[in-house]
N, C-alpha and C positions, 0 to 999 in steps of 0.2 A: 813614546807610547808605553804605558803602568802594564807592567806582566802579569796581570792579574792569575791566570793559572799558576805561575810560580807563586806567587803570595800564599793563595788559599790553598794551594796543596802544602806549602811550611806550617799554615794555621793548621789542616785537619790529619796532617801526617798520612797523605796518602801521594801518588806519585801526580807530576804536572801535565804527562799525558793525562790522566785518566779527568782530567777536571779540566784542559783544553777541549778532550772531546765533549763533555757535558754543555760548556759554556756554548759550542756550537751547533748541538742540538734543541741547545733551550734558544735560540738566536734564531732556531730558524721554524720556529714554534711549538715543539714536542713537549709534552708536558711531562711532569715528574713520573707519573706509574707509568706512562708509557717508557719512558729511556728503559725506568727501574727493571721493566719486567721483558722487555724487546730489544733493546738495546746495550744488552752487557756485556758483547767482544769491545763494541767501542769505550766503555764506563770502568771498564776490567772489574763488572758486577758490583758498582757500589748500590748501595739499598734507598730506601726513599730518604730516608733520612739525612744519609752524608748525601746524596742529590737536596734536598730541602737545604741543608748548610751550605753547600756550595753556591746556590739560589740565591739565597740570605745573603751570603756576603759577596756575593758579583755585584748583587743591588748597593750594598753599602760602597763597593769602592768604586760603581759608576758614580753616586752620590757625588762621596768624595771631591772626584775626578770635576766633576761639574761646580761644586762650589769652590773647589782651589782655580779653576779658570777662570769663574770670576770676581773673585779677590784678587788673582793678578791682573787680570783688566782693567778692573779698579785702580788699584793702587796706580799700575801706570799713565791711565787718563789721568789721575791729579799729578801726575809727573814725579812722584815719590819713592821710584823702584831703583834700586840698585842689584847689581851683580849676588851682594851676599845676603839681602833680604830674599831674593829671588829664586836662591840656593837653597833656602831653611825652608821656604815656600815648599820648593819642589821634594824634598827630602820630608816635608810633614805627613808622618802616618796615620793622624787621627783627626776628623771634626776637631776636637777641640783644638789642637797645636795649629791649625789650619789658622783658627777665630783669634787662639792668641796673638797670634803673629799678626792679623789684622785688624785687632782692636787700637793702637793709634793709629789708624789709616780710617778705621771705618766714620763713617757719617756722623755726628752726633747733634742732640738738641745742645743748644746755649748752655755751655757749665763755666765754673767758675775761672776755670783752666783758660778758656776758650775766648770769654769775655779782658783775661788778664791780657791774650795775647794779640787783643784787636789793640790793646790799649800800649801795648810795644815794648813789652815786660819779658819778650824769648830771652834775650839776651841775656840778662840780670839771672833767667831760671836756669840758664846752661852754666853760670859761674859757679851754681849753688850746686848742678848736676855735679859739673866736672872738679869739685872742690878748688878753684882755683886759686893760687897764692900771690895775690895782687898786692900790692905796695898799701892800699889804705884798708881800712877795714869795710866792713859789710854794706854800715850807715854812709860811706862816704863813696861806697862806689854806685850807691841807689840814687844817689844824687842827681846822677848822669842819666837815669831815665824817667825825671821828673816832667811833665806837660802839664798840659791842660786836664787831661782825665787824670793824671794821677798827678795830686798836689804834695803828700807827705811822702819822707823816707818811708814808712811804717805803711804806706800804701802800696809802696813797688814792691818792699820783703813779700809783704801778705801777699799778692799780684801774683809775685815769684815766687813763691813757697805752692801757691794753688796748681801754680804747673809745673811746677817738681812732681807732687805729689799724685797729680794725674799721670806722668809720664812711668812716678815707681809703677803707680797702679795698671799701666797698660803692657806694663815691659813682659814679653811673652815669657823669658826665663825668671822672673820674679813669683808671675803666676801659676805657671809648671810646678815649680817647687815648695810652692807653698799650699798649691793645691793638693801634692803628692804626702805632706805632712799632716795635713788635716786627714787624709784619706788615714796614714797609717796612725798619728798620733793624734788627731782630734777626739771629741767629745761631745756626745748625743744626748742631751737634757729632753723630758718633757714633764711638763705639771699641768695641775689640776686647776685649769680657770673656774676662781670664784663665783658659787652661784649658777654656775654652769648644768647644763640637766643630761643627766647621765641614769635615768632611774635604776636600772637592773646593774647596774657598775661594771656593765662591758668594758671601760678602761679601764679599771681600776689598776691593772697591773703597772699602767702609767702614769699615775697621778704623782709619786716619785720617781722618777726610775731618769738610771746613767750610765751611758756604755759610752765603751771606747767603739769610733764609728768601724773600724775595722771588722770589730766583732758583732756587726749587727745579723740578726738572722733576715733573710726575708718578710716572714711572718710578723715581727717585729715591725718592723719598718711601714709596711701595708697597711698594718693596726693603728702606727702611730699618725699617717698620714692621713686617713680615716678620723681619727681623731680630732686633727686638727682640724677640716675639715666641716664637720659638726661641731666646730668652736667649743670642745670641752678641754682639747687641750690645747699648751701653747709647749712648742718647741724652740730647740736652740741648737745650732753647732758652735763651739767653740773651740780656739786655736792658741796652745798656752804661747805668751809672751815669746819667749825663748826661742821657739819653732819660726813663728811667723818673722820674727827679727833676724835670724840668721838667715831665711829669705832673702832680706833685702837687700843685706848690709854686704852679703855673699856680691852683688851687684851694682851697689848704693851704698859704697864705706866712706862713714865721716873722716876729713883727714884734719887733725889736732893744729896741725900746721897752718889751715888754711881759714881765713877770716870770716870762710862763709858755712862753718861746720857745725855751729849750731844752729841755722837756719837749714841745713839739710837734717840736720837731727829732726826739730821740729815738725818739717813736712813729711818724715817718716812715717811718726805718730801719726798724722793727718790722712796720709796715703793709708796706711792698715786700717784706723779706724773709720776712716768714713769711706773709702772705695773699696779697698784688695778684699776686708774680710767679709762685708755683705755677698761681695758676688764671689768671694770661693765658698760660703755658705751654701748658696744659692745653687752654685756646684755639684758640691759635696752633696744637698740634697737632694739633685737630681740623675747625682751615678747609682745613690742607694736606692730610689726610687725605681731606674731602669732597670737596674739589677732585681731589686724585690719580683716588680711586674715580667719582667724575663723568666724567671724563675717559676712564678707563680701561674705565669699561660703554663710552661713547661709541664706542670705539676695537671694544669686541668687538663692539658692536649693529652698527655699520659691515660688517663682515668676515661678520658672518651674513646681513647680506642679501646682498650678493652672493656668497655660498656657495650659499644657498637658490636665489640665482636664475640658478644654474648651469643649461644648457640640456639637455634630458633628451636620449639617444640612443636614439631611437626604433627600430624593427623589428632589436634586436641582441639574439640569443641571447648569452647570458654567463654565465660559467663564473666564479664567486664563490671566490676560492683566501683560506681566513684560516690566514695561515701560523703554524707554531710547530717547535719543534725537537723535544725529547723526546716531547710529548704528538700529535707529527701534524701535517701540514695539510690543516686541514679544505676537503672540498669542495661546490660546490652549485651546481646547473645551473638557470637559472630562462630561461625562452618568453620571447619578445618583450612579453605580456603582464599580466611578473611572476610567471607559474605555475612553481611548484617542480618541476621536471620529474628531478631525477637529484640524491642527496648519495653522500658516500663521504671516508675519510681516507685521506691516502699521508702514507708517511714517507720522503721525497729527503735528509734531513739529520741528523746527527747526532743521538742514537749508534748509530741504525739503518743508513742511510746506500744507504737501498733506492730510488737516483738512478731507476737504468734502468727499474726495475718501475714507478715512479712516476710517469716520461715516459710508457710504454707507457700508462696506464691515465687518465692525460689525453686523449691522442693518440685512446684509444676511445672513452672521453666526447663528445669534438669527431665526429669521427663520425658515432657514434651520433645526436644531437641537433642537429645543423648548427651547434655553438658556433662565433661568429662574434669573440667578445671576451673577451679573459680579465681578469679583473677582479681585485686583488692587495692586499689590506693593508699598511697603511703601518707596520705593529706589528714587533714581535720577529719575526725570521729575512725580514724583506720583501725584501729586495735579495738574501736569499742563492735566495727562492723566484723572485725575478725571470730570476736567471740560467737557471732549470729551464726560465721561460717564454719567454727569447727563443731558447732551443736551439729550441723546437717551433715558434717562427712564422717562423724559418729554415727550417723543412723544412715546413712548412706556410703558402702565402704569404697564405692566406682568413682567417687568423686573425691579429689585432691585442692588445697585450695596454696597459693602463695601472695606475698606483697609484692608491690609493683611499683618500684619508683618512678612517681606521676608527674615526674621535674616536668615541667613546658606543654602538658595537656591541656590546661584551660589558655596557654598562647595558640599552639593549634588551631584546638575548639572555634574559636573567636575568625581563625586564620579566611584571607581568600579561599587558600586551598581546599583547607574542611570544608566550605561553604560550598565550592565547585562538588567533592567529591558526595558529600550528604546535608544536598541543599534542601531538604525536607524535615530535618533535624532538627531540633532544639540546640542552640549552644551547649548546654549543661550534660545531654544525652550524648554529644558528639565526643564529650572528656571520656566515658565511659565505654565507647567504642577503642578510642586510642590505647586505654587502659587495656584491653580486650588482645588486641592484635601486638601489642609491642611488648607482649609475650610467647605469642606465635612464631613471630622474628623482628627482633628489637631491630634491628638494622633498617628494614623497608620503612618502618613505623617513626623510629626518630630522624631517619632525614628528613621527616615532614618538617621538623621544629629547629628553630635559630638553636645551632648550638652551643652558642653563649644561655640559652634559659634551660639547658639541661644541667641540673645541680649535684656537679661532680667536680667541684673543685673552690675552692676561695676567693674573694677580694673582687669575684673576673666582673663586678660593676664598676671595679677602681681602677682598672689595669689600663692600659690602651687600646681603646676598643676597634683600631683599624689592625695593630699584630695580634690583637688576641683570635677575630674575626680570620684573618688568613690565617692562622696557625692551627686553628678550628677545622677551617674552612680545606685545609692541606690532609688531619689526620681523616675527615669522612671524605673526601677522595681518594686516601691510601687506603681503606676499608673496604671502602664502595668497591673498588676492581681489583684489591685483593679476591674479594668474594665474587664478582661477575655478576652483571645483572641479565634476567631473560627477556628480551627487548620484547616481547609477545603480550608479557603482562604485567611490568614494571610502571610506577607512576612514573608523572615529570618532574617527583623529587628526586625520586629515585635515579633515574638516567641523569638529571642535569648534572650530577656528580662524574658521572662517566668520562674518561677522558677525551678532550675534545669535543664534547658535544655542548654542556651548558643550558640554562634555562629558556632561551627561544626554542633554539636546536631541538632540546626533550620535548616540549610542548606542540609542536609542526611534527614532531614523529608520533607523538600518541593520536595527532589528529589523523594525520596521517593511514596509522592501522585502524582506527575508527571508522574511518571512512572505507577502507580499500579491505579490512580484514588482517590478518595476522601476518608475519613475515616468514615467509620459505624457507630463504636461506640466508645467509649473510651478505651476499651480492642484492638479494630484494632492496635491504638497506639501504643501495645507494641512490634509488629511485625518489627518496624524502627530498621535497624542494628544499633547497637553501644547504641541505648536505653533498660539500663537495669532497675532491680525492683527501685534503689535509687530515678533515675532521673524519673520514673512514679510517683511513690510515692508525689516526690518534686511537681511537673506537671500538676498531673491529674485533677484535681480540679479548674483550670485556663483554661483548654482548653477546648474550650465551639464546639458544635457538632449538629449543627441545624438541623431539622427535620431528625433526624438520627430512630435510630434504638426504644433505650432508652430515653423519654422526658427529665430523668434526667440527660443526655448530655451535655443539652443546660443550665445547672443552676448549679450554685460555688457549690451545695453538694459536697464533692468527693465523690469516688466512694465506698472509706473504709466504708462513715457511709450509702452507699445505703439502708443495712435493717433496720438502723434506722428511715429513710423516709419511707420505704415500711412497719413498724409498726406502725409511726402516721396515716401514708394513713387508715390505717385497724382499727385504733382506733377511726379514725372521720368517717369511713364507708365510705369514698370515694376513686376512683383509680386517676392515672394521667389522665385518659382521661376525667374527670369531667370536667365541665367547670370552668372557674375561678370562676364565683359568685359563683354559688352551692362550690368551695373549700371554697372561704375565708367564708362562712357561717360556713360551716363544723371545720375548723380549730379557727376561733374564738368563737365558742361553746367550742371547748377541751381549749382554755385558759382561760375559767372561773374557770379551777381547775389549784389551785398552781402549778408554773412552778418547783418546786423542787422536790415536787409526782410526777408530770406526768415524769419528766426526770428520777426519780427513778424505775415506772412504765415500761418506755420501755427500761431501761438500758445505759443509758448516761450521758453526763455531763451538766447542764443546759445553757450552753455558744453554745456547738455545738446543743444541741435543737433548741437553739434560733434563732438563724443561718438558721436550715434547714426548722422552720415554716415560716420565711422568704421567704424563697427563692422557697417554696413551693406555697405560697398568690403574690407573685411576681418574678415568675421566668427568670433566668440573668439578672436582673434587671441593666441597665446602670448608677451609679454613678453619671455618667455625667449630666445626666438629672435634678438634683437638682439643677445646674448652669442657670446664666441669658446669652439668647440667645444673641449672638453682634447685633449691633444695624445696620439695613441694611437701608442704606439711598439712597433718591429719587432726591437729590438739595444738592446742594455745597455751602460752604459756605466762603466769602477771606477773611482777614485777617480786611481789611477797611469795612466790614460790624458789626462788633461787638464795642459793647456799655457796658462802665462801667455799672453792674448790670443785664447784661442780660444772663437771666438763659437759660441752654444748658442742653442735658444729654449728656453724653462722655464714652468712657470707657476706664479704668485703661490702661495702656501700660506695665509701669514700675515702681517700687517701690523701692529707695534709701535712705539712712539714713536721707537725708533730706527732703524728699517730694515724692509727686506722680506725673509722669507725667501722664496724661489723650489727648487722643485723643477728638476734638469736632470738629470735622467735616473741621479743617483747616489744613494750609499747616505742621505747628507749632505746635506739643502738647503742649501742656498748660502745667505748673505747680502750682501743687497745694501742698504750702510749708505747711509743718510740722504742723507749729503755725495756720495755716487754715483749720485741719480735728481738728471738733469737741470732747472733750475728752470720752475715750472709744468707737471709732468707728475702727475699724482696718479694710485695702484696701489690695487688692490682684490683682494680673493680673486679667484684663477677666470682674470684676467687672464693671457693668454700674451705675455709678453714677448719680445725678444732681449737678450740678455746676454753682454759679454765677463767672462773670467774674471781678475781680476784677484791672486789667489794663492791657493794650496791649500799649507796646512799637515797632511799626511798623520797627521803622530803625533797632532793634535789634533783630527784629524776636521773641519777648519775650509773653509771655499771663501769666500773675498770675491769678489765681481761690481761690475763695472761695467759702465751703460749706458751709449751715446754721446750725447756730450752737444752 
């Protein structure tokens, strides 16, 4: 039985308890925020993350575990296993050590190897293997395996050289080591297929280019695959002579002595060039590949959470503008609430060019409806719709307007969902609503939308879209109940993230309060058909229940350790209905006694004490709020107004292996490369920075930034 806790607590450097107990929580269904946030006497508080990693790799070594059982199955139905193949078997720590050790056993079409050995040519290939020093030479011991299929000497060498040279190619210690050579010592070619159409010379950086594959970067690599791809380029790994030959020979040495040493010479060459190096190519391209796209989820899952956990702008009416030129920009006026209160299109731009009428009939909207913020698409004609909105917050000083990055609004728009929620709507008008609200609170608003078509990271159409999808799919459930949803008036995007619950589950509970009215208290909950004890269990603790029955409703306690709350309450002398000051008085008096007594005291674990005096001194406390608000601006500013050195604040958009893009207020974000964030500062979406501008190239639409360093 594989000790898997022992294994991945050496991989993540944390102890073997702590990742036995997770392994048997996730076994017995508890999902990741739940262990993360309920369960940290038994985890000894690891966070979602080392829980996600521990996930990850359970999954990989059940894999494992399942494909080495059956490569020893195999092999021993064709009755091929021995004692010490069966040893390296069980001793292999990787997929690949697994495959090499099973590629001569495995299956194969007809090769040339295969065909030599129906024809009765083993014997002749194992003289050639084992350098044997036999009395006549090479020619005259070929002789002895002449037949009917094989009429010449020069037919049984060739025969037997074809399965020598399969055998170097499948020998598992041949290909370990020549694959570990190419990793450190290989070399990454790609050029410019002739003729090829590349108009704006997106690869150009490739059309020559050669690295050693060690030093490849991710971004690199994604680019060049992409490349290929789109047939502009053609690539190569190669593996200098020297390297891939002391491979073999480490394993496969000609001996001078023996008659059959230049026919093992020969089948060398044969083995490297026509088997061993296509497929550690082949290889080689696909650890850089894994790696790249490893990397590159990593990089978007990063930029989603803190996108998601952008801070909502509470009690603003806003005015949702999704601009376009020919076809309109669309309008949509949504309540402090989310409520759809006014839509309408103007045309301020080309080829209509109806500015004035357009201003006028904004200016009435605001108005009319107290619009307090106008909210603007980052798409087609946004900077030109921007100018329309900083002429009106000039003559109008109550109104503020910013950009909205509209990544996955016309997926939405188009969506079932949208279609469910504003089935009255125009497609086009329904983009301008999303633009509207997922500045109110980006969180409620993008779980509507696949988070793969939210545009906060690179390649993620290249990458693997079943781990890009769960990796996604892991950071807006670690957000989602980070922050808690109000089960009363949450959509079914919104809950299906919730832990335990999921997209039927959310769907039967909205119908649910539809039908019967709003939920009481937390126990209401369990009244939803098809919700039993598991999925409460998993649930309850996320689902926040405002001025309900029970204060402790509305705050991440669950509801397991409610008497643990209702015995601090009793030990600081106060109830829920105390006011805040009178609590945090009360509760910061009981933590002047060790938090280890006191958690012994009322019977708990000092992790979920910790937790509930929290959320006790600050109840549902939003997350979010620890975040820097976006920056709401009055005046716009073009491209031919900025000056080398002139300092801006902006905020982060996007973050790539190479740099940050940042928003400052023009049509263009800026970037601000790698070699220009100060060392030990790290940037995240959302973040508002300051920034000098360190050159704008107008023909190219370009801004480089620098921070001070």
């Amino acid at each position: 039985m594989v000790n898997f806790a022992q294994d991945i607590a050496k991989a993540l450097n944390i102890r073997p308890t702590q990742v036995a107990a997770t392994i048997e929580l996730l076994d017995e269904g508890a999902t990741v925020p739940f262990i993360a946030r309920y369960r940290k006497e038994a985890t000894g508080t690891l966070d979602e993350d080392q829980l996600r990693q521990v996930q990850s790799l359970l999954e990989k070594g059940r894999t494992l575990e399942e494909r080495r059982a059956a490569v020893i199955a195999s092999i021993e139905e064709q009755g091929k296993m021995t004692p010490e193949l069966l040893e390296k078997l069980t001793a292999a720590d990787t997929m690949t050590a697994v495959e090499d050790l099973y590629a001569p056993y495995k299956p194969k079409r007809r090769t040339r190897a295969s065909i030599a050995r129906e024809k009765g040519l083993q014997g002749l290939a194992d003289m050639i293997l084992t350098q044997a020093r036999t009395p006549g030479d090479a020619q005259k011991m070929a002789q002895g395996f002449l037949n009917e299929q094989v009429e010449t000497v020069e037919d049984a060498l060739a025969g037997a050289r074809d399965i020598t040279a399969e055998t170097i190619s499948d020998s598992a210690e041949v290909r370990a080591s020549t694959r570990r050579k190419a990793m450190q010592f290989g070399t990454l070619t790609s050029e410019y297929i002739e003729d090829a159409k590349d108009e704006k010379s997106v690869y150009a950086t490739y059309y020559e280019f050669t690295s050693q594959v060690s030093r490849m970067r991710p971004h690199q690599v994604l680019a060049i695959n992409r490349g290929e791809t789109e047939k502009v380029l053609r690539v190569r790994v190669t593996v200098d002579e020297k390297d891939w030959k002391s491979s073999i020979v480490d394993y496969y040495r000609p001996d001078v002595r023996s008659p059959f040493c230049t026919e093992l010479e020969e089948a060398i060459i044969d083995a490297a060039e026509r088997l061993l190096l296509p497929s550690i190519e082949r290889d080689v391209r696909r650890e850089l590949t894994v790696a790249g796209e490893t990397h590159a989820i990593k990089v978007f899952a990063s930029n989603l959470k803190a996108l998601l956990g952008q801070p909502p702008l509470l009690g603003q009416t806003v005015l949702g503008l999704d601009p376009g030129f020919r076809t309109g920009t669309k309008l949509a006026v949504v309540g402090p609430t989310g409520k759809l209160l006014d839509t309408g299109t103007i045309y301020p731009h080309a080829p209509q060019n109806e500015w004035k009428e357009s201003k006028e009939k904004i200016k009435g909207l605001i108005a009319k409806h107290g619009v307090t913020l106008i909210s603007i698409g980052n798409g087609t004609a946004s900077r030109e719709t921007e100018q329309l909105a900083a002429e009106i917050t000039r003559e109008l000083t109550t109104v503020r307007y910013l950009i909205t990055n509209e990544a996955g609004a016309s997926v939405y728009s188009a969506s079932p969902l949208a279609r469910a929620e504003m089935p009255d709507l125009d497609v086009s008008i329904r983009g301008a609503v999303s633009i509207a609200r997922r500045v109110q609170d980006p969180l409620a608003e993008l779980v509507k939308i696949d988070p793969r078509s939210i545009g906060v990271g690179m390649y993620q159409h290249d990458v693997d879209q079943t781990a890009l999808t769960a990796a996604l799919t892991g950071v807006v459930e670690d957000v989602v109940n980070s922050v808690g949803v109000d089960v009363n008036t949450a959509s079914p995007a919104l809950l299906s993230y919730v832990s335990g619950i999921g997209q039927k589950l959310a769907e039967k509970m909205v119908a649910f309060r539809d039908e019967k009215g709003t939920f009481a208290d937390r126990d209401a909950i369990k009244t939803v058909p098809g919700l039993g004890p598991k999925a409460y269990e998993q649930s309850a603790g996320f689902l926040r229940i405002r001025d309900g029955k029970n204060p402790l409703d509305a705050s991440a306690i669950h509801p397991e350790s409610y008497a643990v709350a209702a015995a601090v309450l009793d030990l600081a002398g106060i109830s829920m209905s105390t006011s805040l000051d009178e609590k945090r008085k009360a509760i910061g008096k009981l933590q002047t006694k060790p938090m280890h007594e006191l958690a012994e005291e009322i019977g708990c674990g000092v992790p979920t004490l910790t937790d509930i005096l929290e959320q006790l001194v600050r109840p549902g406390r939003d997350p979010r709020e620890d975040t820097p608000a976006p920056i709401l601006r009055s005046d716009v500013l073009k491209m031919e107004d900025l000056t080398v050195g002139m300092i801006l604040k902006g905020t982060v958009r996007n973050v790539v292996d190479f740099g940050t893009f940042v928003d400052i207020g023009v049509k263009q974000d800026g970037l601000l490369h790698r070699t220009q964030v100060p060392a030990g500062v790290s940037l995240q979406v959302g973040d508002i920075i300051e920034v000098a501008i360190l050159k704008v190239e107008a023909e190219r639409g370009r801004i480089s930034l620098t921070m001070e360093k």
